[in-house]
C-alpha positions in Angstrom: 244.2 73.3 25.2 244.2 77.1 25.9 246.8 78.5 26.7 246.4 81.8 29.4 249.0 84.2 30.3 249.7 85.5 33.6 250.1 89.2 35.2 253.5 88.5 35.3 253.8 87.6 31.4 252.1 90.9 31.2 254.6 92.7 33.3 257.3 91.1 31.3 256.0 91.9 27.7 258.8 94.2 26.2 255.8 95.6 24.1 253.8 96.4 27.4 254.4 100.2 26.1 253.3 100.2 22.8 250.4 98.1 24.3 249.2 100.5 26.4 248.9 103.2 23.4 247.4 101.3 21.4 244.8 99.8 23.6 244.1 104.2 24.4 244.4 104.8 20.9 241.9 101.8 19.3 239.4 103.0 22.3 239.6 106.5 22.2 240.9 108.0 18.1 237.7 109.0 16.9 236.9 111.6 20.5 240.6 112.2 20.1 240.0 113.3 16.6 236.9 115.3 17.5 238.3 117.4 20.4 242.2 116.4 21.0 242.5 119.5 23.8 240.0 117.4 26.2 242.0 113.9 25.3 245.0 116.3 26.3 243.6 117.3 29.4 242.2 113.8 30.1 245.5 112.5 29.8 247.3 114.7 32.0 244.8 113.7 34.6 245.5 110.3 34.3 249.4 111.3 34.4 249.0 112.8 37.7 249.3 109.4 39.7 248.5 105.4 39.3 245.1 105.7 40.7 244.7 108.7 38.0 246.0 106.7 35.2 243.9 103.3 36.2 240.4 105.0 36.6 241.0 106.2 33.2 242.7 103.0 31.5 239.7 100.3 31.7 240.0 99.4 27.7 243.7 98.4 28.6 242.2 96.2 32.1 239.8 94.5 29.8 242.4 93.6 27.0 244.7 92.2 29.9 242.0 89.7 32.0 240.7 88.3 28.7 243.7 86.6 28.4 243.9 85.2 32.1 242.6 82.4 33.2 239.3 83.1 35.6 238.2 79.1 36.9 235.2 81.1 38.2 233.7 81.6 35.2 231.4 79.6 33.2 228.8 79.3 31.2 226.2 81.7 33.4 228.9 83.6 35.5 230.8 85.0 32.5 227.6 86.4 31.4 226.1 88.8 34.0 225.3 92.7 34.1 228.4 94.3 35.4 229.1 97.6 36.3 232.4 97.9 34.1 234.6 100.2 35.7 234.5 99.0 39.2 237.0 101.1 41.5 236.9 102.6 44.7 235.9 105.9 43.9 233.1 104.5 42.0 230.4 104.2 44.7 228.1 106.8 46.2 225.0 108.4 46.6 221.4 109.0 44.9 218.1 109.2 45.3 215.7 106.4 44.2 212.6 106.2 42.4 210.6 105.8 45.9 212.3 109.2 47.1 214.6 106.9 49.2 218.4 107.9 49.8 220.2 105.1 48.8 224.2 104.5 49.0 225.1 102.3 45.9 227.1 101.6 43.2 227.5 104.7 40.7 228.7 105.6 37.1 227.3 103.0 34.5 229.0 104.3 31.7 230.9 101.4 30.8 228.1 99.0 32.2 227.5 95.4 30.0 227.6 92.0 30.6 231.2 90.0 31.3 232.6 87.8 34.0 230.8 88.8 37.2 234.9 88.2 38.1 236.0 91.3 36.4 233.8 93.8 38.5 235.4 92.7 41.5 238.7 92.3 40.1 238.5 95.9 38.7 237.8 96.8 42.3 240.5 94.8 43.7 243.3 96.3 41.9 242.2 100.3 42.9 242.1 98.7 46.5 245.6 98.0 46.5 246.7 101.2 44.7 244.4 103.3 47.3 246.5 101.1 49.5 249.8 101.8 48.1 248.8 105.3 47.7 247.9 105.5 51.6 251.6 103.8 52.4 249.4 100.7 54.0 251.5 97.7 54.0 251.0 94.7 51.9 249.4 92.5 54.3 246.9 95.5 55.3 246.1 95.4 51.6 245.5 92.2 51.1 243.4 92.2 54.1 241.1 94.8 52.3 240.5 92.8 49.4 239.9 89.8 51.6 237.7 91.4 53.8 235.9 93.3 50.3 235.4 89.4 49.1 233.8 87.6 52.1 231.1 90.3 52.4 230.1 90.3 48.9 230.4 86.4 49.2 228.4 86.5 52.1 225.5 88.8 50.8 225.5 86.4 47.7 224.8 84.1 49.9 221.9 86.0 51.2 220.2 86.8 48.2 220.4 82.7 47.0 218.9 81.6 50.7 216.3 83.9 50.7 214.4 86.5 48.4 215.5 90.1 49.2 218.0 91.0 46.4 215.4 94.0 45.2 214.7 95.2 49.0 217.9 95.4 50.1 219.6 98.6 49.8 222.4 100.9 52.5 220.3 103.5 53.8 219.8 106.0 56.4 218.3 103.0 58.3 220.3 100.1 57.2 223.4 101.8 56.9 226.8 102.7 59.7 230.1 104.0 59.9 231.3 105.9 56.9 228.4 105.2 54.8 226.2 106.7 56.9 228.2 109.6 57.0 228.3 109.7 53.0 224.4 109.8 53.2 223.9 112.1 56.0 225.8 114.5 53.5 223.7 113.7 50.7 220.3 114.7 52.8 222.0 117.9 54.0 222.1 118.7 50.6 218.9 121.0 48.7 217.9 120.9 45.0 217.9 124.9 45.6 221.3 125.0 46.7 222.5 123.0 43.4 220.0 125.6 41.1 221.7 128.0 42.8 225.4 127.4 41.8 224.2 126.8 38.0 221.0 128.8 37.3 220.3 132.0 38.3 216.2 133.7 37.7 215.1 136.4 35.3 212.3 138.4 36.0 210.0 135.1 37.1 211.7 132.3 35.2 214.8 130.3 35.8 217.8 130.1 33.4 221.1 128.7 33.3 224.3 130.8 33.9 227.1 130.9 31.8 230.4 129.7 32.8 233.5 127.1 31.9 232.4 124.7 30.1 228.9 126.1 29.2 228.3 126.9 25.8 224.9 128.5 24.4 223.1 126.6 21.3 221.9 128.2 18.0 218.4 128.0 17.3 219.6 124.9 14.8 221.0 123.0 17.6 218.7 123.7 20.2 215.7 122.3 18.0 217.8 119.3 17.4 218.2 118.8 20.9 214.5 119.8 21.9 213.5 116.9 19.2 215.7 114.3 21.0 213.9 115.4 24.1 210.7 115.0 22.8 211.9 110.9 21.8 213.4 110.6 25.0 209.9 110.9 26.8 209.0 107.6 25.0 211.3 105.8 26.8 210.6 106.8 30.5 208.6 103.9 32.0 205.0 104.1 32.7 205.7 103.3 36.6 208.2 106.7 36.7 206.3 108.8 34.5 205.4 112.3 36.3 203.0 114.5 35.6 203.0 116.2 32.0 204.3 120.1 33.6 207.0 118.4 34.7 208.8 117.7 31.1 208.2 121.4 30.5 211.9 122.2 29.2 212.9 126.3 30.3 216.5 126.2 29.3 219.1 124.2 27.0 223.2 124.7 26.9 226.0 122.4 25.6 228.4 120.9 28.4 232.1 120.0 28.6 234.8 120.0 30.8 233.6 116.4 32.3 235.6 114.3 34.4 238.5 111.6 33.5 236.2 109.0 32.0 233.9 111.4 29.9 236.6 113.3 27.9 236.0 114.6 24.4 231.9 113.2 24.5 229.4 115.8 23.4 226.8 116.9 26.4 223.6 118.9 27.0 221.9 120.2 30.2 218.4 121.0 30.0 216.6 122.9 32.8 212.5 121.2 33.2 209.8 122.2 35.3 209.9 119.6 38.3 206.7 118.6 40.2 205.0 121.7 40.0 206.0 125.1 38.6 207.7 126.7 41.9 210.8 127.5 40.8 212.4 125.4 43.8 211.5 122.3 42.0 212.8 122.6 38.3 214.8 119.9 37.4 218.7 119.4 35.6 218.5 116.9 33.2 222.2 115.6 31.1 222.1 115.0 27.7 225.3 113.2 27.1 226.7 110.5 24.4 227.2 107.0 25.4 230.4 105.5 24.7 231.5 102.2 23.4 231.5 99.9 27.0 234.9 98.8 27.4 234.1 95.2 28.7 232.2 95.3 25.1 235.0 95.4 23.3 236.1 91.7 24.9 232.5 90.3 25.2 232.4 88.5 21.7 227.9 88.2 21.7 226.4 88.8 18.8 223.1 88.3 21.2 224.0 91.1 23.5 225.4 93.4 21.0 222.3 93.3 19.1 219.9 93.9 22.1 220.7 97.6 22.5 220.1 100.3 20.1 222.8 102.2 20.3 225.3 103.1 23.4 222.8 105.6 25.2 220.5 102.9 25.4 223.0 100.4 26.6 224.2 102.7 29.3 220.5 103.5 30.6 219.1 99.6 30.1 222.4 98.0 32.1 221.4 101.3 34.8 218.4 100.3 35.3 218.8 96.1 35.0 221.9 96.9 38.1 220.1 99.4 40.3 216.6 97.9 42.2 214.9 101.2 42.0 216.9 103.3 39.6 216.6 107.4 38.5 212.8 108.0 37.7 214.2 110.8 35.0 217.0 107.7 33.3 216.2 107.4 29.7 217.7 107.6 26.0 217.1 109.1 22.7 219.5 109.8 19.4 220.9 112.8 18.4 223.0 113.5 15.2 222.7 109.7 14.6 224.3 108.8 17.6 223.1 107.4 21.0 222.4 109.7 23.7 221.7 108.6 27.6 219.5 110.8 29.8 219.5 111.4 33.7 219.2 114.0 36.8 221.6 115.8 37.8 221.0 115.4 41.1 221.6 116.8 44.3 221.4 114.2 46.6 224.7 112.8 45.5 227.6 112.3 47.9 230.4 110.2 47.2 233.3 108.7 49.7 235.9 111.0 50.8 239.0 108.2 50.6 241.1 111.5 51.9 239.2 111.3 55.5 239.5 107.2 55.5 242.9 106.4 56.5 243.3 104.2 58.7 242.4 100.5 58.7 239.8 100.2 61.2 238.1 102.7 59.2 238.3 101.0 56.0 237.5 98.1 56.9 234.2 98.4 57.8 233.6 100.4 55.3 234.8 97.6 52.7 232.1 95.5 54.1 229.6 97.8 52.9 231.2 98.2 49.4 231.1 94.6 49.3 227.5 94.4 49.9 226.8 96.8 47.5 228.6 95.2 44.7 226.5 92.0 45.3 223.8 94.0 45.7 223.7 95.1 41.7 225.0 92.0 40.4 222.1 89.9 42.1 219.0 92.1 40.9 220.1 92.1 37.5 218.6 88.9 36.8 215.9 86.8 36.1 213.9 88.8 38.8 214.6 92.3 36.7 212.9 94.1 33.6 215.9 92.8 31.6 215.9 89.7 29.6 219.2 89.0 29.0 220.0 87.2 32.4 217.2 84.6 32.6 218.8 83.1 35.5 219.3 83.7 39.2 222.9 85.3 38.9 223.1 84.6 43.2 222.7 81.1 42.6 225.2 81.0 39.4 228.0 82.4 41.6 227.0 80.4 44.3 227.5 77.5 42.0 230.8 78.5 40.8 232.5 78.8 43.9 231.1 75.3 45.0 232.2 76.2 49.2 235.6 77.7 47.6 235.0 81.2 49.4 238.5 81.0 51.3 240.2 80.4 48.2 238.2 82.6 45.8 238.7 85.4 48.5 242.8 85.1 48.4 242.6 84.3 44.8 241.4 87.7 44.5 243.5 89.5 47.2 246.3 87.8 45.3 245.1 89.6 42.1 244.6 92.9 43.2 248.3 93.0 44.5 249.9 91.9 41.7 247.4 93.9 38.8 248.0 96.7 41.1 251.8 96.6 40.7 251.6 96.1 37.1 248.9 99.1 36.7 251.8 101.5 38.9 254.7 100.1 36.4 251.9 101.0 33.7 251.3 104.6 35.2 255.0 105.2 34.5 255.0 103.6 30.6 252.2 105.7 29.9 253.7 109.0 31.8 256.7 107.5 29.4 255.0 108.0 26.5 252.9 111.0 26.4 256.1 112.9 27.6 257.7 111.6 24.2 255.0 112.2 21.6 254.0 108.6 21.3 250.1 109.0 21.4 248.7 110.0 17.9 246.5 112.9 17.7 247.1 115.1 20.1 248.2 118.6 19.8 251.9 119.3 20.9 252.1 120.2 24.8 
């Protein structure tokens, strides 16, 4: 018989320090190696408060709920596309491949397949820090998460009584409250407002300024990433392909100086003529490495492992299998032997300003939505998508597995997200704890 541990074993673990280093450490030495400034700078972010330190801890979340006990999963539901790093800042804007503005799930970096549990326990937990955070009381927190649950449970249910998981989407027609505020802000925005802050034109061609965190390429390096380009083309779909002007490429620089989760990975922007050659429709593409996925580093599969090339193709295939209608521009390529992930930088994204939600008659509603959307990207990553490795309805899997349990799979996860939440605050400080003291390997001395 298995024996699982509990949050609370977790809590109590007179290791839980040296735990947490080394769960950073295994995930992140080699980027730490290569550029131990950024990891520097990363981890001072994630100092800065809980909700800091648990956006950029998921390698440590996935080493702690493979070793609970989750009676939701079985054989099917512990093998879904999940998003990975599911937290409440993690949902937002874009622009579809039918030129639709869509409010969605975001950030596939960490994208696989796991426990369709974990997503939503992920996203439990940052509820009750953004509670915490917010000084909301414990029974308005679990409330949250309860009312986060019931909505995804109850689009779930949507999806397995009828056949809309691919037309369903938050829009500027489906959508209220706050998220229709979020995606009002994404239509005010312009594509020459975004050229504006990062290009600038010479004599009649476009080109990128320089600036923190832009760094000009040899003629060495600029081939090499000019010849990754050229690969990436192959693996645009047919349906998204554009016409041939538009993969035109004007301009090429490195990137750094990403956010929490993107610390220490090597990035390229590359300017492309857009629909035509007015310069108010040239295009930002990234360049950037994918990383190792940290529900990958749980998943034991030899079967999923070996589907994907390398981690730019993961990240883009799990993209595409968890969004409907996903970035026409979303591709991969390899460069310098590792795997690269293509998209848009677009400007049609807008994400949720937690800062202006305060109060719970604002969040709730807004939960709702998240809840919806969470469903939305587990249940069109199935047998009904261009992916293979779900050959299953995953709406009718999870349907299955909660067997009319809703009210108790909805506390059971209120119940989680209060306790992983006090435990990821206790973790904050063990972490502040030891970067303070020298503990982490690698870096340079502060």
């Amino acid at each position: 018989m298995t024996t699982h541990a509990t949050i609370d074993d977790l809590a109590a673990s007179p290791d839980r320090q040296e735990e947490i280093v080394a769960a950073l450490v295994e995930a992140f030495a080699e980027l730490i190696e290569r550029d131990p400034r950024a990891f520097r700078r990363k981890f001072r972010k994630m100092a800065a408060d809980p909700f800091a330190f648990y956006r950029g801890s998921a390698v440590l979340f996935y080493a702690d709920v493979i070793r609970l006990e989750d009676r939701w999963a079985d054989e099917r539901t512990s093998r879904v596309w999940i998003q990975g790093d599911l937290h409440a800042e993690n949902y937002g804007t874009y622009m579809d491949a039918e030129g639709v503005l869509v409010f969605d799930v975001n950030d596939f970096d960490e994208a696989y397949l796991g426990h369709f549990t974990w997503d939503l326990q992920r996203m439990a937990a940052s509820l009750a820090l953004l509670g915490f955070g917010k000084a909301l009381s414990d029974a308005t927190i679990h409330a949250m998460i309860t009312a986060y649950a019931e909505a995804y449970l109850a689009q779930v249910h949507a999806f397995a009584t009828g056949d809309r998981d691919h037309e369903f989407r938050l829009t500027l027609d489906t959508a209220e409250g706050i998220v229709l505020e979020v995606l009002g802000d994404a239509r005010l925005e312009t594509r020459v407002r975004m050229l504006d802050r990062i290009t600038t034109i010479e004599g009649t061609e476009r080109v990128f300024v320089g600036g923190s965190g832009v760094r000009r390429l040899d003629d060495d390096e600029r081939t090499e990433v000019l010849d990754a380009f050229s690969r990436y083309l192959e693996t645009i779909p047919a349906r998204n392909r554009q016409h041939s002007v538009s993969y035109t490429v004007k301009d090429v620089v490195g990137r750094s100086g990403f956010g929490i989760g993107s610390a220490g990975l090597p990035a390229y922007n590359l300017l492309v003529e857009g629909r035509s050659q007015a310069l108010e429709n040239d295009v930002v593409l990234s360049m950037k490495q994918g990383n190792i996925a940290a529900p990958s580093r749980v998943v034991d599969d030899p079967a999923i492992r070996g589907y994907f090339e390398h981690q730019g193709h993961r990240t883009a295939v799990s993209q595409r299998a968890l969004q409907a209608h996903a970035d026409p521009w979303l591709g991969w390529c390899e460069l310098g032997g590792r795997g690269q992930v293509v998209a848009e930088l677009s400007p049609y994204t807008s994400d949720i300003n937690w800062d202006r939600v305060t109060e719970p008659d604002e969040i709730m509603p807004l939960l709702r939505s998240l809840g919806q959307a969470t469903a939305k990207v587990h249940c069109v990553s199935d047998a009904g998508s261009d992916q293979h490795l779900v050959d299953f309805q995953t709406e009718d899997a999870i349907v299955a597995a909660v067997g009319g349990e809703e009210e108790a799979f909805a506390r059971e996860l209120a119940d989680f997200g209060a306790t992983y939440g006090a435990l990821a605050r206790d973790d904050h400080r063990r972490f502040v704890e030891a970067f303070r003291g020298g503990e982490i390997p690698g870096l340079p001395e502060s």
